[in-house]
Every structure is written in structure tokens, then in C-alpha cells.
DRENPA-3360 file (N, C-alpha, C; in nm, 2 decimals, always signed):
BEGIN
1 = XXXXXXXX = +22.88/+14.86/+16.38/+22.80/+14.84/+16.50/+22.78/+14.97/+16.57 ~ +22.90/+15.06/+16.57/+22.90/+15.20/+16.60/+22.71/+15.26/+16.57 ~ +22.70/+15.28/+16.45/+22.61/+15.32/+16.38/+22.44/+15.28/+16.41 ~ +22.45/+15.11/+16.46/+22.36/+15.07/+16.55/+22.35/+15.09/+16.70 ~ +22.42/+15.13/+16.73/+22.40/+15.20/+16.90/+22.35/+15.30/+16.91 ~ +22.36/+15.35/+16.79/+22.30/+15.49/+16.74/+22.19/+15.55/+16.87 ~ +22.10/+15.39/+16.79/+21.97/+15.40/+16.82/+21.93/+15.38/+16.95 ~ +21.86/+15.42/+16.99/+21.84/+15.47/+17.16/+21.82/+15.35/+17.28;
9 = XXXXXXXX = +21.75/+15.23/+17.21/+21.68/+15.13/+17.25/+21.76/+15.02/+17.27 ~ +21.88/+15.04/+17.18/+21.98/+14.94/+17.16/+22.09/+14.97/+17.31 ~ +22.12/+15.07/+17.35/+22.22/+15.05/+17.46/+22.13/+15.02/+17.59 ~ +21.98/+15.06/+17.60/+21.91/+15.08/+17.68/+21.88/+14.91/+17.70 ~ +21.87/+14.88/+17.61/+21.83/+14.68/+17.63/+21.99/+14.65/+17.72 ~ +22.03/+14.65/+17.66/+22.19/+14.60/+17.69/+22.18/+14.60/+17.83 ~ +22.17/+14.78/+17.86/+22.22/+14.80/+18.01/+22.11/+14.72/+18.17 ~ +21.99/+14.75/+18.09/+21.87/+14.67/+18.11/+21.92/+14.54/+18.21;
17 = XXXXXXXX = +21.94/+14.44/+18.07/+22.00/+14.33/+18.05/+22.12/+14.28/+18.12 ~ +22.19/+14.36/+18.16/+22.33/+14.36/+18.26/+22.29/+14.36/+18.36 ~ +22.15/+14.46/+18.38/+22.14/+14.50/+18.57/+22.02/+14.35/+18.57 ~ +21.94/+14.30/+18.49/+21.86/+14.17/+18.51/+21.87/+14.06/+18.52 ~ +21.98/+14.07/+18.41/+22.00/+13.91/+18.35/+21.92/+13.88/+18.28 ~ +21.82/+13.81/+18.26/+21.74/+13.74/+18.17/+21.62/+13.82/+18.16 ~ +21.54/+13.88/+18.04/+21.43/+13.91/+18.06/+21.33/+13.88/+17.92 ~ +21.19/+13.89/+17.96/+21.10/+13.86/+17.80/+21.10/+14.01/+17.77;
25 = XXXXXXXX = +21.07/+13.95/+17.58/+21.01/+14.10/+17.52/+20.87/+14.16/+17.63 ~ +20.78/+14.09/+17.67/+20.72/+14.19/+17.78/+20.83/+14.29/+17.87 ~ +20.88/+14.22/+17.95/+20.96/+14.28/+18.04/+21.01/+14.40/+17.97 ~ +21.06/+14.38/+17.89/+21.17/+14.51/+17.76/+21.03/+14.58/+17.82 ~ +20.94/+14.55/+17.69/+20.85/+14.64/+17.68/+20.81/+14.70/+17.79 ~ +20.75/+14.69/+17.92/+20.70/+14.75/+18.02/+20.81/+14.85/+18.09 ~ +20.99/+14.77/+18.11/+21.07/+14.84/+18.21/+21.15/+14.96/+18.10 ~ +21.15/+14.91/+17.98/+21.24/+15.04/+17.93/+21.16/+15.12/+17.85;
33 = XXXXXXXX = +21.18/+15.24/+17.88/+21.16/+15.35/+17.79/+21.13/+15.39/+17.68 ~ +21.15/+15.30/+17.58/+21.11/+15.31/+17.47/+21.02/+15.26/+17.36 ~ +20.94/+15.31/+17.24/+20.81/+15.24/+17.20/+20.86/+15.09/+17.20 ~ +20.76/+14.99/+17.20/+20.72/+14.88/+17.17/+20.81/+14.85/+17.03 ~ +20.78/+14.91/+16.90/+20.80/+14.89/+16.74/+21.01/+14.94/+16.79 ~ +21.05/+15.01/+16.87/+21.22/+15.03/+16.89/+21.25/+14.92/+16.89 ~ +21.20/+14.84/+17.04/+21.28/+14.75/+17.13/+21.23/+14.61/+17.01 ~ +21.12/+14.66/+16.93/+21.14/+14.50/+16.84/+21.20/+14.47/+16.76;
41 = XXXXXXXX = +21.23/+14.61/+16.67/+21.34/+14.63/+16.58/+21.48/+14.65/+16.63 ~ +21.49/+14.61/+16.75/+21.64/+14.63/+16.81/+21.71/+14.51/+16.85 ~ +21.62/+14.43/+16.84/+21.63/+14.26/+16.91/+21.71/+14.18/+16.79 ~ +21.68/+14.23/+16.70/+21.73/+14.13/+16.58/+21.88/+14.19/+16.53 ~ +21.90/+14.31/+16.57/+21.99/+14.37/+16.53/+22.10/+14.34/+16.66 ~ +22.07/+14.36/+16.78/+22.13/+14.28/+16.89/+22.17/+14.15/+16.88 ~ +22.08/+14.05/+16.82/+22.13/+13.93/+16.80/+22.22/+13.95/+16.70 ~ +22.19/+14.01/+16.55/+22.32/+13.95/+16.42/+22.43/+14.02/+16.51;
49 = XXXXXXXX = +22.44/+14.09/+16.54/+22.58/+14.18/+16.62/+22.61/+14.01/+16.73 ~ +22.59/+13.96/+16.76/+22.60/+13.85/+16.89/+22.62/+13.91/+17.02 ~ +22.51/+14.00/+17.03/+22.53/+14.06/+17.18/+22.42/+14.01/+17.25 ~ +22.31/+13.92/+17.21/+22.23/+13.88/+17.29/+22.16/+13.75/+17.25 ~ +22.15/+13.64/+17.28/+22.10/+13.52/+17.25/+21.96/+13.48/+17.34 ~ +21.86/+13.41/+17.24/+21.70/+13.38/+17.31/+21.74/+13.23/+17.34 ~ +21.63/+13.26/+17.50/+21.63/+13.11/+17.53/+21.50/+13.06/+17.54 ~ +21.48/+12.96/+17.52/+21.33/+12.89/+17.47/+21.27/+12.85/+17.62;
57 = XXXXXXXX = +21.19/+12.86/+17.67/+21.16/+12.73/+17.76/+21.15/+12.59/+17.73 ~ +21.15/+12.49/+17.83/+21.11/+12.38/+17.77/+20.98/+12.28/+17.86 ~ +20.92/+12.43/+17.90/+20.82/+12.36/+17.96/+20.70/+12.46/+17.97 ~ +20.56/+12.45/+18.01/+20.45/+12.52/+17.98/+20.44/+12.63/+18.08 ~ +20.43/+12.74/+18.09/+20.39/+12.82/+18.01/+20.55/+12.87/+17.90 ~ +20.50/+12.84/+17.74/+20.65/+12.81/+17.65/+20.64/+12.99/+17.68 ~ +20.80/+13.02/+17.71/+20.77/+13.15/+17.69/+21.00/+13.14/+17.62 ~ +21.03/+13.29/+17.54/+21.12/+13.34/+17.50/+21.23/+13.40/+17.60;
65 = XXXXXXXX = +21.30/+13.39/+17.63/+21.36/+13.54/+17.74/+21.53/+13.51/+17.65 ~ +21.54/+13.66/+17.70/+21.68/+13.72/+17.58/+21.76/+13.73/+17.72 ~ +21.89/+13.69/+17.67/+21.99/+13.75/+17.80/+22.14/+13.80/+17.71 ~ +22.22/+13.84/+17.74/+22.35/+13.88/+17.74/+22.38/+13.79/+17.69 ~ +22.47/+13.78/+17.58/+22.64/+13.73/+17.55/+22.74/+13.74/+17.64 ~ +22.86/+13.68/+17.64/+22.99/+13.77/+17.70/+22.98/+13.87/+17.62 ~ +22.98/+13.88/+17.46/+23.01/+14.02/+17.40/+22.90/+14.11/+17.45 ~ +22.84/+14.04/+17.45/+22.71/+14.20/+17.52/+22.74/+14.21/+17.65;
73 = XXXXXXXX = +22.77/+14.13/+17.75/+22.77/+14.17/+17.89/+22.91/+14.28/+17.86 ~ +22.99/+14.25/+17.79/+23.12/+14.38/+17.81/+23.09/+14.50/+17.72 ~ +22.95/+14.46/+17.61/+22.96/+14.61/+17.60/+22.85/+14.70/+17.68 ~ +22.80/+14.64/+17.77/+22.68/+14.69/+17.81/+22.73/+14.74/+17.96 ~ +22.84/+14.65/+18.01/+22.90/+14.75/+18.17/+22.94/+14.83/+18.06 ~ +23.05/+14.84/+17.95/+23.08/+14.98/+17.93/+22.97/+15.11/+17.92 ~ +22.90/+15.03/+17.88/+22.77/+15.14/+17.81/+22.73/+15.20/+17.96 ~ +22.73/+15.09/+18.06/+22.66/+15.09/+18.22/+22.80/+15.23/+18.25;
81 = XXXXXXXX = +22.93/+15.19/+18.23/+23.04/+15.31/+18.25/+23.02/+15.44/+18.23 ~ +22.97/+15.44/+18.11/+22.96/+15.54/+18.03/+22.84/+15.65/+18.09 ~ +22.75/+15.57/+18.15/+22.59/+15.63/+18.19/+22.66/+15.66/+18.29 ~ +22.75/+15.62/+18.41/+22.75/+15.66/+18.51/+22.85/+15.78/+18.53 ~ +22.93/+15.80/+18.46/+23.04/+15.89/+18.41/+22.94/+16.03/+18.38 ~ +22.84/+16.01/+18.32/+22.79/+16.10/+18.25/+22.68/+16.18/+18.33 ~ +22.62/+16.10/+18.50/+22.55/+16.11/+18.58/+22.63/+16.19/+18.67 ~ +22.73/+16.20/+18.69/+22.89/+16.25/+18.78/+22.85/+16.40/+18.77;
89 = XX = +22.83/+16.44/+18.85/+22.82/+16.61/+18.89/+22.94/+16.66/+18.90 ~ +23.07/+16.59/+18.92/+23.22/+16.65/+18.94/+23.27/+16.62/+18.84;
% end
């Protein structure tokens, strides 16, 4: 999983995702930073890991929105740790 975090789009969804809660692949797309083709290829790999599960609507307009796991909500404060540690001027 190490080796999938790698990738840039992958901690950035997460932490996203922690500070949101629920959001669509629009939303990805527009609020984070990274191309379109990252954040799509990063969603599937987020799910087989179980750090993030889709929820369907069940009413019109049908739309998708992805939210956190508990496993993803605890690696994503860490990740959220990690950003902030790394922002620390002291």
C-alpha cells in the first residue's frame, strides 16, 4: 500500500476526504490539484486498499459520491499529521 501512496493524488483524495466528508468525482476533480486521468486512476486503487467506499443515490438527480472508510479516515488524519508537521516553521 506503501508504494500506492506513492502517488500524489492518492494522499491528496484522502486528506480532501477527511476535511469533506463525502464528495463526487466532479468535486475531486475541480478541488484537488491534480489531472483528471490521477484522481481516476486513484479511486480504484483507494477502493481495493478499503480506504474509500461509493455511495449511490437513490433518487434523481442519480449521482456517485465517495467517502472515507474508518481505514481511510485513520490513514488520512495521519497523512492530514503528516502535512501539518511538515508546514511547522519550528
Amino acid at each position: 500500500m506503501l508504494k500506492a501512496l506513492e502517488q500524489t493524488s492518492l494522499p491528496r483524495i484522502l486528506v480532501y476526504l477527511l476535511k469533506k466528508g463525502r464528495a463526487s468525482r466532479t468535486d475531486l476533480k475541480k478541488d484537488i490539484d491534480a489531472s483528471q486521468q490521477a484522481i481516476y486512476n486513484a479511486l480504484p486503487i483507494l477502493l481495493e486498499h478499503g480506504l474509500i467506499r461509493e455511495i449511490q443515490s437513490n433518487s434523481f438527480p442519480f449521482k456517485i459520491e465517495i467517502e472515507l472508510t474508518d481505514k481511510g479516515r485513520e490513514v488520512a488524519k495521519r497523512l492530514s499529521e503528516i502535512e501539518d508537521i511538515m508546514k511547522d516553521k519550528g
